[in-house]
Every structure is written in C-alpha cells, then in structure tokens.
N, CA, C and O atoms as a Tripos MOL2 file, in Angstrom:
@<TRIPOS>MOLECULE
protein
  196   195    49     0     0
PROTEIN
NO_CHARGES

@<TRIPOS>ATOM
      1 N          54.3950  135.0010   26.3230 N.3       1 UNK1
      2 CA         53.4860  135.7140   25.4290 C.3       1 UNK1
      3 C          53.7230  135.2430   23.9950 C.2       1 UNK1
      4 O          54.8510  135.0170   23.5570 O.2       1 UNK1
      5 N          52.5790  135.1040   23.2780 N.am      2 UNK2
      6 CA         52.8910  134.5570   21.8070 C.3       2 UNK2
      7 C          53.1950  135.4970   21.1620 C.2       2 UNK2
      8 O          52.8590  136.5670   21.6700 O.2       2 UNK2
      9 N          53.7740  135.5620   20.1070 N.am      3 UNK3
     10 CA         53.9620  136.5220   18.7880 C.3       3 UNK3
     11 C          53.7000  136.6240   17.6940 C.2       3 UNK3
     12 O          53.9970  137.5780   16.9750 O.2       3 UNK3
     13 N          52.8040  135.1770   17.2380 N.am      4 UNK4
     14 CA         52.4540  135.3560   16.3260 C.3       4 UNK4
     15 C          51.1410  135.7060   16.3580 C.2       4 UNK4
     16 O          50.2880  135.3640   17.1760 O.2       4 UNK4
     17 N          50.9970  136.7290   14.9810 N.am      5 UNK5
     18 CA         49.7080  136.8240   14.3150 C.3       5 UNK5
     19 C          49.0110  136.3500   13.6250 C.2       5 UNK5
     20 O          49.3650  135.5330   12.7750 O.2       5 UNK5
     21 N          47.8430  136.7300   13.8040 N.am      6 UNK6
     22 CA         46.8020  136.1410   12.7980 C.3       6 UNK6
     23 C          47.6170  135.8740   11.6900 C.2       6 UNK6
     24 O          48.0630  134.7300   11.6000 O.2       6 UNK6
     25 N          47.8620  136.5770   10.9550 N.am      7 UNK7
     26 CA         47.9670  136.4100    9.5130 C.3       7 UNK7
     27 C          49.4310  135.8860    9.6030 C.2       7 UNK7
     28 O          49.6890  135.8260    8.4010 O.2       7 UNK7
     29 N          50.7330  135.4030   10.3420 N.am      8 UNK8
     30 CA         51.5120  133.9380   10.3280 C.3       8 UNK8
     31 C          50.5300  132.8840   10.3160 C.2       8 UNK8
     32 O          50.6510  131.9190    9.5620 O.2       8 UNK8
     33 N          49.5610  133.0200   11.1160 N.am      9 UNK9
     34 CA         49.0960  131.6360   11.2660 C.3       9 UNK9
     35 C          48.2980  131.4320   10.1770 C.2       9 UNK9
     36 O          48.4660  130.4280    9.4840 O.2       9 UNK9
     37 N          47.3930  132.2960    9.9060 N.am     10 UNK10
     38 CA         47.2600  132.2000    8.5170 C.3      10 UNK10
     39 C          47.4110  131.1910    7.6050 C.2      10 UNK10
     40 O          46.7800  130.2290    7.1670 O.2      10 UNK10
     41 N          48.8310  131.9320    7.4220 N.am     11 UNK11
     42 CA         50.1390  131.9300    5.5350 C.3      11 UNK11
     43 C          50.2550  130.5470    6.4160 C.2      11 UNK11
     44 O          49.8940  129.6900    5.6100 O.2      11 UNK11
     45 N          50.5760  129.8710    7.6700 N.am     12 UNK12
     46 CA         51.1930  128.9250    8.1040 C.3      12 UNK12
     47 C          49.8860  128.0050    7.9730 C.2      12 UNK12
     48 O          50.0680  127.1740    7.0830 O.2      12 UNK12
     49 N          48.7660  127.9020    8.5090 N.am     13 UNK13
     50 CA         47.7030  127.3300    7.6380 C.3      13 UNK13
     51 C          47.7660  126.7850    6.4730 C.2      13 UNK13
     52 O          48.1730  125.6300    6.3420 O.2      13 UNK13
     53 N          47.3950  127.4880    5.5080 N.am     14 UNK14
     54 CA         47.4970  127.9150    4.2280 C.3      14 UNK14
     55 C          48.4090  126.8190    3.4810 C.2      14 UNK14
     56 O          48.1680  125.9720    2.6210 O.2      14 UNK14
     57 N          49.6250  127.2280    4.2250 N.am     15 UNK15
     58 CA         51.0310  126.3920    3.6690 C.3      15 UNK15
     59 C          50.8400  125.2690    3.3840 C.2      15 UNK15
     60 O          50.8800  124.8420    2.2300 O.2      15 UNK15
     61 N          50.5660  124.5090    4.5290 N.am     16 UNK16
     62 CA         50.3810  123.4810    5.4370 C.3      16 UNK16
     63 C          49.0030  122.6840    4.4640 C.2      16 UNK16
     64 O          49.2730  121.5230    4.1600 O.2      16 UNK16
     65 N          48.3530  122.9200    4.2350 N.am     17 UNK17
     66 CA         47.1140  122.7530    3.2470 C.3      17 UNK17
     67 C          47.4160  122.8440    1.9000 C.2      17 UNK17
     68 O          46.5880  122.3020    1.1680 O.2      17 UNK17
     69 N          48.2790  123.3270    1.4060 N.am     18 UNK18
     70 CA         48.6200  122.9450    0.5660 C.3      18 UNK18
     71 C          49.4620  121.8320   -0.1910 C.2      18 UNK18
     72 O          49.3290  121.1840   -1.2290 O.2      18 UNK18
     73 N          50.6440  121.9480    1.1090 N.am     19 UNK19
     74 CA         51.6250  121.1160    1.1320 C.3      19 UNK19
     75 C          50.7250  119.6680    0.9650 C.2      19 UNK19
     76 O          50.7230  118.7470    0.1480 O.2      19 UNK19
     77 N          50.1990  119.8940    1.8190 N.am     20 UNK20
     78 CA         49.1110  118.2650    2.3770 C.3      20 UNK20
     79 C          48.0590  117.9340    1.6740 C.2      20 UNK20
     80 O          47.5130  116.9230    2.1160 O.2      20 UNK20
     81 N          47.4500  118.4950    0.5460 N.am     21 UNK21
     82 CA         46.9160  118.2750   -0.2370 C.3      21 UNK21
     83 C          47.6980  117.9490   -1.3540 C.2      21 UNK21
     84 O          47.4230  116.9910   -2.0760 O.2      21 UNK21
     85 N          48.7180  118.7350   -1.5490 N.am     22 UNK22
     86 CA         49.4590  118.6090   -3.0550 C.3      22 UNK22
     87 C          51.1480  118.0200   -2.2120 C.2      22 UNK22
     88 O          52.0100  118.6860   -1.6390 O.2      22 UNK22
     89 N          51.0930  117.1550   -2.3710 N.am     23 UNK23
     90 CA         52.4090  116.9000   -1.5680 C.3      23 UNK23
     91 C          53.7670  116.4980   -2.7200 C.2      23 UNK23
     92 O          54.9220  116.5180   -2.2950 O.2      23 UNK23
     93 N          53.6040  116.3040   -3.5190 N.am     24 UNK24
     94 CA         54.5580  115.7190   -4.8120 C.3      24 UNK24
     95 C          55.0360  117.6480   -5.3240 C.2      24 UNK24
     96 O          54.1080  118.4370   -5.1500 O.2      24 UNK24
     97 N          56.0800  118.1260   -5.7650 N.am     25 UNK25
     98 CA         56.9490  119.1520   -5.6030 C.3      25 UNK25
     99 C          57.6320  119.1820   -6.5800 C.2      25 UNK25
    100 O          58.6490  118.4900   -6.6370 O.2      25 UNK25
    101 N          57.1880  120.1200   -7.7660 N.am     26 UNK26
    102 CA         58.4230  119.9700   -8.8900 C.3      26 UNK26
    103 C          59.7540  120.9880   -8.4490 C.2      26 UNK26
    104 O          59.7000  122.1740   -8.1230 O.2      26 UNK26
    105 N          61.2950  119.8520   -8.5870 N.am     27 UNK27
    106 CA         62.0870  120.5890   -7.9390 C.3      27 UNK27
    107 C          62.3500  121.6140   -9.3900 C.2      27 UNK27
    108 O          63.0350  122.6070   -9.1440 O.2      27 UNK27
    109 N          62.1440  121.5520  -10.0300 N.am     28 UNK28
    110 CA         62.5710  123.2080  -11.1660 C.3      28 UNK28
    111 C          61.6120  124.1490  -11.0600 C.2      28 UNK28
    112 O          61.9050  125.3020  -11.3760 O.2      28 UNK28
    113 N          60.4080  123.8660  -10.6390 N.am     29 UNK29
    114 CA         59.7140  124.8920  -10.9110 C.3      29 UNK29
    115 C          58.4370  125.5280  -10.0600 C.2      29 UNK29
    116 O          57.6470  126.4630  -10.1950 O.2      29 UNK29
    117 N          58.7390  124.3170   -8.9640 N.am     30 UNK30
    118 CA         58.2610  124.3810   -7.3870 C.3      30 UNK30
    119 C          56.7910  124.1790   -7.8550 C.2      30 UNK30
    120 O          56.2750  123.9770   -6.7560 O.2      30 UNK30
    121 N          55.7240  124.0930   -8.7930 N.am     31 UNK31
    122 CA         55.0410  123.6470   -8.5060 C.3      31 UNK31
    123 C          54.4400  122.3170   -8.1240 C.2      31 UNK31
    124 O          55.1560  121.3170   -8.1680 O.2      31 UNK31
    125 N          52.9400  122.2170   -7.6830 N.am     32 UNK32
    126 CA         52.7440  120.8150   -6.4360 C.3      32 UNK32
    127 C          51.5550  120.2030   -6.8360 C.2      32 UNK32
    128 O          50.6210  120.9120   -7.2100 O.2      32 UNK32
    129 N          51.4560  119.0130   -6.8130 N.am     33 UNK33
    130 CA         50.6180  117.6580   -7.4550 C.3      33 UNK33
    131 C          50.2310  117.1420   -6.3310 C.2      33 UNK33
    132 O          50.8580  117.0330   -5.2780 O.2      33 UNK33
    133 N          48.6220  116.6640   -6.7330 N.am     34 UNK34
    134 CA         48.5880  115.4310   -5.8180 C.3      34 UNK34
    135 C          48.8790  113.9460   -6.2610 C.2      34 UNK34
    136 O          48.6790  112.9930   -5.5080 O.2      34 UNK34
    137 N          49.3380  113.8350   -7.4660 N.am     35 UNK35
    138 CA         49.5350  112.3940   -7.4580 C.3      35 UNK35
    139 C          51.1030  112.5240   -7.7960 C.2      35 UNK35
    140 O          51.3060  113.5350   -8.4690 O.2      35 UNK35
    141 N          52.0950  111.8970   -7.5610 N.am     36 UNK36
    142 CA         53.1250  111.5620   -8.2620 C.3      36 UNK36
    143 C          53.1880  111.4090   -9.8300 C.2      36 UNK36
    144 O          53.9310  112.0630  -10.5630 O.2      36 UNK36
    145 N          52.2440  110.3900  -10.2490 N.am     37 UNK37
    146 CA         51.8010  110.5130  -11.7720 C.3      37 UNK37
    147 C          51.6970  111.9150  -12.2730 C.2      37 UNK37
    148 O          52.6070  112.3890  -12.9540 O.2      37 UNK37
    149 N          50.7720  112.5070  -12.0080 N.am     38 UNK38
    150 CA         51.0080  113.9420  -12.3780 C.3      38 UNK38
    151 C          52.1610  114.5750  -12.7070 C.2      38 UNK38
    152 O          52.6000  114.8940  -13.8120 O.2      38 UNK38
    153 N          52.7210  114.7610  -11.3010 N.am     39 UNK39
    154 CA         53.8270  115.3950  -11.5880 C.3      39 UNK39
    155 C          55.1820  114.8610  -12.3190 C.2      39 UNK39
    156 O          55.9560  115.6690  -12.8320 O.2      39 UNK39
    157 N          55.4280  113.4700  -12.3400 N.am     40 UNK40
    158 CA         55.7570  112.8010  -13.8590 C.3      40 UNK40
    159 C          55.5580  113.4290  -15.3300 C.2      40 UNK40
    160 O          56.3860  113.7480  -16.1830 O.2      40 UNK40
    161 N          54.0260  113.4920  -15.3070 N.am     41 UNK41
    162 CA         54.0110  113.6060  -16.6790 C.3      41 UNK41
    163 C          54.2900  115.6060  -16.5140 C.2      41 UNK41
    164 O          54.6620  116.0910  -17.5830 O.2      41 UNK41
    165 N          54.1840  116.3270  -15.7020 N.am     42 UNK42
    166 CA         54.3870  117.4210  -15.7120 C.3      42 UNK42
    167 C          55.8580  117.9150  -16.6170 C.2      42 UNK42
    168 O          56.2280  118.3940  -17.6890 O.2      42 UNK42
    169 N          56.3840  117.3560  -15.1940 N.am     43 UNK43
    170 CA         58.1790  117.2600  -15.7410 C.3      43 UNK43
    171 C          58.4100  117.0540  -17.4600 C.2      43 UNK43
    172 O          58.9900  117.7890  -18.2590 O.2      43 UNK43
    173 N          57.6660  115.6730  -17.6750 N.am     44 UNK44
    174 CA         57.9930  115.0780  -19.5820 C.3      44 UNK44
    175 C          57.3990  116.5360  -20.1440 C.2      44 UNK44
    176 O          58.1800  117.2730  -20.7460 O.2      44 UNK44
    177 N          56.0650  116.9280  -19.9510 N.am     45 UNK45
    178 CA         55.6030  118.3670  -21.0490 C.3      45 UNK45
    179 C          56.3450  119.5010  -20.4550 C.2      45 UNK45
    180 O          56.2930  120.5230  -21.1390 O.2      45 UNK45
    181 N          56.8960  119.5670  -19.5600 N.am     46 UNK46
    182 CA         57.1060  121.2350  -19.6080 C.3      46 UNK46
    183 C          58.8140  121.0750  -19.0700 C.2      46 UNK46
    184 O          59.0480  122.2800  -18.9830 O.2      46 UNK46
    185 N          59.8360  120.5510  -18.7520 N.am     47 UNK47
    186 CA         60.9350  120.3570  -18.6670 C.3      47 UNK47
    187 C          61.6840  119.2160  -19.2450 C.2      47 UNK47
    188 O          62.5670  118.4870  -18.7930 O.2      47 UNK47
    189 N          61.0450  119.2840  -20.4190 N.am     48 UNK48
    190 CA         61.9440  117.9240  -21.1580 C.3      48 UNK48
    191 C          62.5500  118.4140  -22.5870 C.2      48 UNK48
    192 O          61.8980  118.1490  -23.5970 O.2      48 UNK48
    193 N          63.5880  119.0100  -22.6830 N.am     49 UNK49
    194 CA         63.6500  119.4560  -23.9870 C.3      49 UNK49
    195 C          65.0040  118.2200  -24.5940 C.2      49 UNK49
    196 O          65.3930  118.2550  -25.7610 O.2      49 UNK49
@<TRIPOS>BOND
     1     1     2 1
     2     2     3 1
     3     3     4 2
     4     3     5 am
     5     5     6 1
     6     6     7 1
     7     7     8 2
     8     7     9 am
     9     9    10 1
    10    10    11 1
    11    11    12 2
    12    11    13 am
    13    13    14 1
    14    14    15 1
    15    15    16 2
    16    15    17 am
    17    17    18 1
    18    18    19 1
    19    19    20 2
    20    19    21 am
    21    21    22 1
    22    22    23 1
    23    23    24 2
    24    23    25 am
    25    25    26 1
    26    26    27 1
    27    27    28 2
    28    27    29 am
    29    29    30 1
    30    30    31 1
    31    31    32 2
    32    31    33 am
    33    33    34 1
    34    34    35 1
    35    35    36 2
    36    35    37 am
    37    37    38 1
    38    38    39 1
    39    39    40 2
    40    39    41 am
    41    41    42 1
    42    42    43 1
    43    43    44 2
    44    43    45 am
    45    45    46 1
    46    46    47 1
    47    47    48 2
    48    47    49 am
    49    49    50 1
    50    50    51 1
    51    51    52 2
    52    51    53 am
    53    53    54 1
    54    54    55 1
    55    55    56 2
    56    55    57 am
    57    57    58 1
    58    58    59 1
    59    59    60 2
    60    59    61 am
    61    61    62 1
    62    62    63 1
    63    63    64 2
    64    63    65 am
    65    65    66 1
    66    66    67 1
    67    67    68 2
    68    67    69 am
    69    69    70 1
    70    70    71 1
    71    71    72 2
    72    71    73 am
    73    73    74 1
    74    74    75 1
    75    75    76 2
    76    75    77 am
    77    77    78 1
    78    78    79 1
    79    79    80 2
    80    79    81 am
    81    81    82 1
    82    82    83 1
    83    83    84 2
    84    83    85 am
    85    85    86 1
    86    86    87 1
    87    87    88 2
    88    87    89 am
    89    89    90 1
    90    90    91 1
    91    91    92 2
    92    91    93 am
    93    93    94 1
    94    94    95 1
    95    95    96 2
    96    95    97 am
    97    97    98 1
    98    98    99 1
    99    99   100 2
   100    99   101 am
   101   101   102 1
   102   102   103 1
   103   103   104 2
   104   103   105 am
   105   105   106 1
   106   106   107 1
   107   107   108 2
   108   107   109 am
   109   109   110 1
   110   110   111 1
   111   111   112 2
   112   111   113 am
   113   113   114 1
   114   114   115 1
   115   115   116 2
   116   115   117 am
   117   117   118 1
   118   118   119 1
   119   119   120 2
   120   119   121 am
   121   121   122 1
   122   122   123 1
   123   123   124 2
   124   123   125 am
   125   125   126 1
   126   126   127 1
   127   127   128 2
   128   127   129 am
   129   129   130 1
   130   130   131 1
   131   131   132 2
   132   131   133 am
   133   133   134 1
   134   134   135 1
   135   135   136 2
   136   135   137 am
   137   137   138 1
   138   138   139 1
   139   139   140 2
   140   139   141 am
   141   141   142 1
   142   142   143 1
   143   143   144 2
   144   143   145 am
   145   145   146 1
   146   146   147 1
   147   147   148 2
   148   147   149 am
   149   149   150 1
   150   150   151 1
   151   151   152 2
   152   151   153 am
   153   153   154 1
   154   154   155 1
   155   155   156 2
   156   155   157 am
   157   157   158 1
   158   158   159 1
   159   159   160 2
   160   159   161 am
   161   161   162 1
   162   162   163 1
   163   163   164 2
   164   163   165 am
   165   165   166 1
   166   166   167 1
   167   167   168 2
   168   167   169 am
   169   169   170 1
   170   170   171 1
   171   171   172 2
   172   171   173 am
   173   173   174 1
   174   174   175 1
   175   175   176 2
   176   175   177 am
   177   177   178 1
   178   178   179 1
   179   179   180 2
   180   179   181 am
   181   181   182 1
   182   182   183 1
   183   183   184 2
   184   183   185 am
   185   185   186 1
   186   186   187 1
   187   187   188 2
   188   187   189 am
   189   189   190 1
   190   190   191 1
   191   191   192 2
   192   191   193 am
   193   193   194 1
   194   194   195 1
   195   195   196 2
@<TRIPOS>SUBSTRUCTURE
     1 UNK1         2 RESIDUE 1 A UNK
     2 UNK2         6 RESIDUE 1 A UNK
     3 UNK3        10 RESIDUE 1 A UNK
     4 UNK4        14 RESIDUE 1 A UNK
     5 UNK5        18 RESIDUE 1 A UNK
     6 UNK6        22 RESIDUE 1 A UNK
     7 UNK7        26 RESIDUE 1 A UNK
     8 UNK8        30 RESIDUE 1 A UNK
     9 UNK9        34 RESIDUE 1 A UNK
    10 UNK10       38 RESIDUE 1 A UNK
    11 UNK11       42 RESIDUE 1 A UNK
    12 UNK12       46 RESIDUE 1 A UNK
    13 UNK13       50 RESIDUE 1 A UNK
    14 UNK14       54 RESIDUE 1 A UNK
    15 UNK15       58 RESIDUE 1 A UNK
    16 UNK16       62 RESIDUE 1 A UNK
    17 UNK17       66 RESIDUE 1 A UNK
    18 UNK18       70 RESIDUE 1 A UNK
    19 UNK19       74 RESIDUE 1 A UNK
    20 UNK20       78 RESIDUE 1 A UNK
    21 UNK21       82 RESIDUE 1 A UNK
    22 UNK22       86 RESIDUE 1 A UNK
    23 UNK23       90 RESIDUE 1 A UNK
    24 UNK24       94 RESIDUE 1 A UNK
    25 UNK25       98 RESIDUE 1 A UNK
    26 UNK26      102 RESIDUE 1 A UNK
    27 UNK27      106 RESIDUE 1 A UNK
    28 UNK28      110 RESIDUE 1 A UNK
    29 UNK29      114 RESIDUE 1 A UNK
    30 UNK30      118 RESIDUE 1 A UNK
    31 UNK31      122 RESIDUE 1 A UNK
    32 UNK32      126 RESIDUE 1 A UNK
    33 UNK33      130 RESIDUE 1 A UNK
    34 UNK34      134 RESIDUE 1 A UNK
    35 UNK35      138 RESIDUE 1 A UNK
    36 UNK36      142 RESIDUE 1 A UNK
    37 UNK37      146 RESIDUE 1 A UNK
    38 UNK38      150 RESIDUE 1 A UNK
    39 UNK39      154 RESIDUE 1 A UNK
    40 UNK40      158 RESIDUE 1 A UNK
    41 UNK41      162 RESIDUE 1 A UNK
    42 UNK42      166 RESIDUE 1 A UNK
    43 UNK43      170 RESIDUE 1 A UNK
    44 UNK44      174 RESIDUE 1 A UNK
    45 UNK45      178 RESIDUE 1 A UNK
    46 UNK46      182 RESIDUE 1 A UNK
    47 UNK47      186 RESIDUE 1 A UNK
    48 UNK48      190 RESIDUE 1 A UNK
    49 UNK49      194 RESIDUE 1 A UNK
C-alpha cells in the first residue's frame, strides 16, 4: 500500500521543478539560478563584502 499523499507528491513535484529548472544553488543563501553566470554574479552583489 502506498503512503504517500497527494500533497508529498505534490511538494515532491514542485521540488523537483524547481531544482531542474534552476539547478545552480547559492551555498549561503540557498537561493537557485538557471545559469551559473547568474549565480556568479549573485554571490559578487550580495555576498561579497
């Protein structure tokens, strides 16, 4: 018998679509890019002091 619910599968959806759209991951501040470039220049403006 399964156990999950709708709404795991959901959030697990969801996740998953995001992850895979935005796959690049700022490790300080967990937000997610789709280009690497991006998240480069993310890091220089908002964690570069």
């Amino acid at each position: 018998m399964d156990s999950s619910s709708p709404i795991d599968i959901q959030e697990r959806r969801a996740r998953f679509l995001l992850e895979f759209e935005n796959p690049f991951k700022c490790e300080k501040c967990g937000e997610r890019f789709k280009r690497k470039k991006y998240l480069q220049e993310h890091k220089e403006e908002t964690h570069s002091y």
